[in-house]
C-alpha positions in Angstrom: 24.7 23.8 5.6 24.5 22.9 9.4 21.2 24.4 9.7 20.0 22.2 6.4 21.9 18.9 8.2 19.8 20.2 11.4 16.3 19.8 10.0 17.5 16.7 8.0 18.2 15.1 11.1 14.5 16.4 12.4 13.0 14.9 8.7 14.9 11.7 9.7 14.0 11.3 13.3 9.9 11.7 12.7 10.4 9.3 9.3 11.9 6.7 11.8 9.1 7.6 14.2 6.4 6.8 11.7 8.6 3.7 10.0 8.4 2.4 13.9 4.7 3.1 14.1 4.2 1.0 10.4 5.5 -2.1 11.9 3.3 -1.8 14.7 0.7 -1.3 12.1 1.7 -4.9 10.6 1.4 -6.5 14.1 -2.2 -5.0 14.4 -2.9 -6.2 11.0 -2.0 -9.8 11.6 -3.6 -9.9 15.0 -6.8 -8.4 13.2 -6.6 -10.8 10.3 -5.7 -14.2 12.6 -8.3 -12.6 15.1 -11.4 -12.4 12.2 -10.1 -15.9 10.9 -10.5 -17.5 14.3 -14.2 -15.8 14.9 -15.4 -17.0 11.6 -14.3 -20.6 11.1 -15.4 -21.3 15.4 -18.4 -19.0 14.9 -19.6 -18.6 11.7 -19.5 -14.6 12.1 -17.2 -12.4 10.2 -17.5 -8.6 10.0 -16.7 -6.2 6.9 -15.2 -4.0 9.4 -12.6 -5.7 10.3 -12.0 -6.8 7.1 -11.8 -2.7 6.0 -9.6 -2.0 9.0 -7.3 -4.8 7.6 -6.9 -3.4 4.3 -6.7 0.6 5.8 -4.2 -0.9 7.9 -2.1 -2.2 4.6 -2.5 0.9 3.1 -1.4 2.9 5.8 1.8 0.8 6.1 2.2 0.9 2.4 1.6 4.7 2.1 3.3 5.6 5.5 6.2 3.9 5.0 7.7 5.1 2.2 9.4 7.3 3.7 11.2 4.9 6.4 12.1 2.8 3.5 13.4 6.2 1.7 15.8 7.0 4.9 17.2 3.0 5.1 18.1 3.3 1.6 15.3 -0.4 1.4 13.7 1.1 -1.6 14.2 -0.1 -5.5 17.3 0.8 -6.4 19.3 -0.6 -9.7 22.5 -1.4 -8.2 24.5 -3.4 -11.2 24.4 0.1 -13.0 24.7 2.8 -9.7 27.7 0.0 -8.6 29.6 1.4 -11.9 29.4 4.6 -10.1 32.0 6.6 -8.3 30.7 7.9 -5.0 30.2 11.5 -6.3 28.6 9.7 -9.2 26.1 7.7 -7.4 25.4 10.6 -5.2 24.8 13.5 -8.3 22.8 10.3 -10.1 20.3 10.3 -6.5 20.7 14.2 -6.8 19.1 14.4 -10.1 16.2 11.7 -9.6 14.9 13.3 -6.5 14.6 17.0 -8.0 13.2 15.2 -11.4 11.4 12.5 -10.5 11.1 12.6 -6.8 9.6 15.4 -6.0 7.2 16.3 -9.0 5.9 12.8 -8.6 5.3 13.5 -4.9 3.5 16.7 -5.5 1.5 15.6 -8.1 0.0 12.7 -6.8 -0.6 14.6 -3.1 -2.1 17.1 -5.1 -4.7 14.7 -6.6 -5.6 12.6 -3.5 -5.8 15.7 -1.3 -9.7 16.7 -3.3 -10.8 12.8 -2.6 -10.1 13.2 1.3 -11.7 16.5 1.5 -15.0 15.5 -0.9 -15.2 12.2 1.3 -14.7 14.3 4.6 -17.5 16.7 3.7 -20.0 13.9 2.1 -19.2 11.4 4.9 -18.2 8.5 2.4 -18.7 5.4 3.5 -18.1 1.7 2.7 -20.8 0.2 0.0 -20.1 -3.3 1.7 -22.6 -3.7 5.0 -21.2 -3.0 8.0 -18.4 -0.7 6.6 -16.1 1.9 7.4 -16.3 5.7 6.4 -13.5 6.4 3.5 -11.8 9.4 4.0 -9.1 7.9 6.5 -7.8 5.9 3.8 -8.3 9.2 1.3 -6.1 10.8 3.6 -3.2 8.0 3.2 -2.8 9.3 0.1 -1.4 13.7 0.5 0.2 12.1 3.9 1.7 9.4 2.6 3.6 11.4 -0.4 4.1 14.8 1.9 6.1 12.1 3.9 7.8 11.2 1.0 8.9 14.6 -0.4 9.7 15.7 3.4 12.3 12.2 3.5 13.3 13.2 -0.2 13.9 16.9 1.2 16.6 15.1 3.4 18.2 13.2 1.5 19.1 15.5 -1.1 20.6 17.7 2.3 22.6 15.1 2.9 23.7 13.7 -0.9 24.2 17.9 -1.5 26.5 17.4 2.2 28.5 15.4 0.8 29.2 16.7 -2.5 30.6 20.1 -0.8 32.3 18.1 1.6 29.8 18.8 4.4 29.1 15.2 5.7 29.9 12.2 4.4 28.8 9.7 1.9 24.8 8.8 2.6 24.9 5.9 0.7 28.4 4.3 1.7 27.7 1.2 3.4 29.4 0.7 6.7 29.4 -3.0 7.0 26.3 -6.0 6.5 23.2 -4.5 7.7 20.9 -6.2 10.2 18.9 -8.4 8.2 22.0 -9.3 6.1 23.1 -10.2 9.7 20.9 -12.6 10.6 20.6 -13.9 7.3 24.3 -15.0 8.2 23.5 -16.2 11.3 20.3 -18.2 10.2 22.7 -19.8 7.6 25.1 -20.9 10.2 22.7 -22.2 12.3 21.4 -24.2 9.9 24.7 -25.8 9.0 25.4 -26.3 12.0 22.2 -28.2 12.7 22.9 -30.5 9.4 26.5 -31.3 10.3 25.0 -32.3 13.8 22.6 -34.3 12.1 24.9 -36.2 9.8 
């Protein structure tokens, strides 16, 4: 088991690596998006390129970031049944969804966009808008973005399966308000505060 909790911790850091590199992916989209806004409307120019890179951009977040969301435990998840749960319970219930769902779906579907990056690779497939970008990066989204996946769901079973021989402790305990619930809270207080100044 400590190797396994080793290379979870390795699938874990390069997840948060490429979680990191996402939201530096939404800056550049934004920037991209306000930039091409701003050129058009003072200019009367706009470019499909940009407009491509925006949605590649999108995509990549989308695709890429599955995984980060995997490891923060962000995804869909339907709490008002898994909250019924023991701890064991919730953990065997995450157990069985990765090895039945996870995973095949993962496969499958990296399987199937791995020929449309290769034929778009060899063929040189480009954009049918003028001005266009070639195809395949985006293609490729689609193997990364579920390898990323199944490498994340590889993980977290390690560390659900830790905890269940009493290897580790429980993945999806919650050790207090995250960070966003944090500054929900303060947001909220700052705003009272504001209104009972105001009154």
């Amino acid at each position: 088991m400590p190797l396994l909790l080793k290379i979870s911790r390795l699938i874990d850091a390069f997840s948060n690596l490429v979680g990191k590199l996402s939201m530096w992916m939404i800056l550049a989209t934004t920037l991209i998006s306000a930039g091409n806004a701003i050129v058009r409307k003072a200019f009367d120019m706009s470019s499909n390129a940009f407009l491509e890179i925006q949605w590649y951009l999108f995509a990549a977040v989308f695709m890429l970031g599955s995984g980060y969301a995997f490891l923060k435990n962000a995804h869909v998840r339907i709490d008002f049944i898994s909250s019924k749960f023991s701890a064991r319970g919730r953990n065997w219930v995450d157990v069985f969804g990765i090895i039945v769902f996870l995973f095949p779906l993962c496969y499958m579907l990296a399987t199937l966009g791995w020929p449309l990056f290769v034929n778009a690779l060899k063929t040189g497939e480009m954009s049918s808008n003028a001005g266009g970008l070639i195809r395949w990066p985006v293609y490729f989204l689609i193997p990364a973005g579920f390898t990323i996946l199944a490498l994340q769901g590889l993980s977290e079973l390690i560390k659900r399966l830790a905890f269940l021989t009493g290897n580790g402790p429980d993945p999806l305990a919650h050790d207090g308000p995250s960070e966003e619930e944090l500054l929900a809270q303060q947001l909220l207080e700052e705003e009272q505060q504001r209104l009972q100044g105001a009154n």
